[in-house]
C-alpha positions, 0 to 999 in steps of 0.5 A: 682936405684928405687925399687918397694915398697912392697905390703902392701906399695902400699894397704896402699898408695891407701887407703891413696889415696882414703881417701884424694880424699874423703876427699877433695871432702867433703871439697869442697861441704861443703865449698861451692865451687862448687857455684864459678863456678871456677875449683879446679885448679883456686881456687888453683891458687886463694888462692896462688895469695891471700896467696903470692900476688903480684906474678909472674905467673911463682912463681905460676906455681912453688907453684902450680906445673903446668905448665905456660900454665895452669897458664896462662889459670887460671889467664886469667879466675881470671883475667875475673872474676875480681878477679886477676889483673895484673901490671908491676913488678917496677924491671923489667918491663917484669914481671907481678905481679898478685894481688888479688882483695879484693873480692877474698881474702874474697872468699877465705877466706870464703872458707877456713873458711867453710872447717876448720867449717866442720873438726872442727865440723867432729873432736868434733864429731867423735875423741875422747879425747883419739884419739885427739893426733893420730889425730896429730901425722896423722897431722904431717906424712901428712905433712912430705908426702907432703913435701918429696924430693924422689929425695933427696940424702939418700932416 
């Protein structure tokens, strides 16, 4: 049975909302994404392709949490791009693996490294040494949300 958070959960949870939307559209201009001309969903699949590769559109669709038609979609514009290219899986032949070509590694790359530059910088700037351990204890809850199971059994 699912209950209704209260109140202040759900004031919390917008505002932690809001400041990773904010966030990650900072990220985004200071990394020069928008210059690729690719969606923030073909970027995603981009890096999963680059970090995983040589991968299976529908391992892809699991890491990105989307469905295989959007999968297929995005890979069909990596694939115009030339930055992913698709061969027969040697176990099985039905299967695709998609690889990244070395321009988009180093695309990535770069993108990676912009966003890293500019928290790195945020960070030396704003927190200070006093604040440095909250902002890794904020690090770790973070990634505790991103990988809760709400469906899990106990909670």
């Amino acid at each position: 049975m699912t209950t209704n958070p209260p109140q202040r959960s759900v004031a919390t949870a917008q505002r932690l909302n809001d400041a990773m939307a904010r966030l990650r559209a900072r990220l985004r201009a200071e990394s020069g994404q928008h210059a690729t001309g690719l969606t923030l969903t073909q970027l995603g699949v981009l890096a999963s392709v680059v970090r995983e590769g040589p991968v299976t559109a529908a391992r892809l669709a699991t890491l990105e949490r989307v469905s295989a038609q959007s999968i297929a979609q995005s890979l069909a514009v990596l694939k115009a791009a030339g930055l992913v290219r698709g061969e027969p899986d040697a176990q099985d032949g039905r299967k695709k693996l998609m690889s990244a070509d070395p321009s988009a590694t180093e695309l990535v790359g770069k993108l990676l490294a912009g966003r890293a530059s500019f928290l790195a910088r945020a960070i030396d700037q704003l927190v200070t040494p006093d604040e440095r351990e909250d902002v890794e204890r904020a690090i770790e809850l973070l990634e505790r949300l991103a990988d809760v199971d709400l469906n899990a059994d106990g909670i």
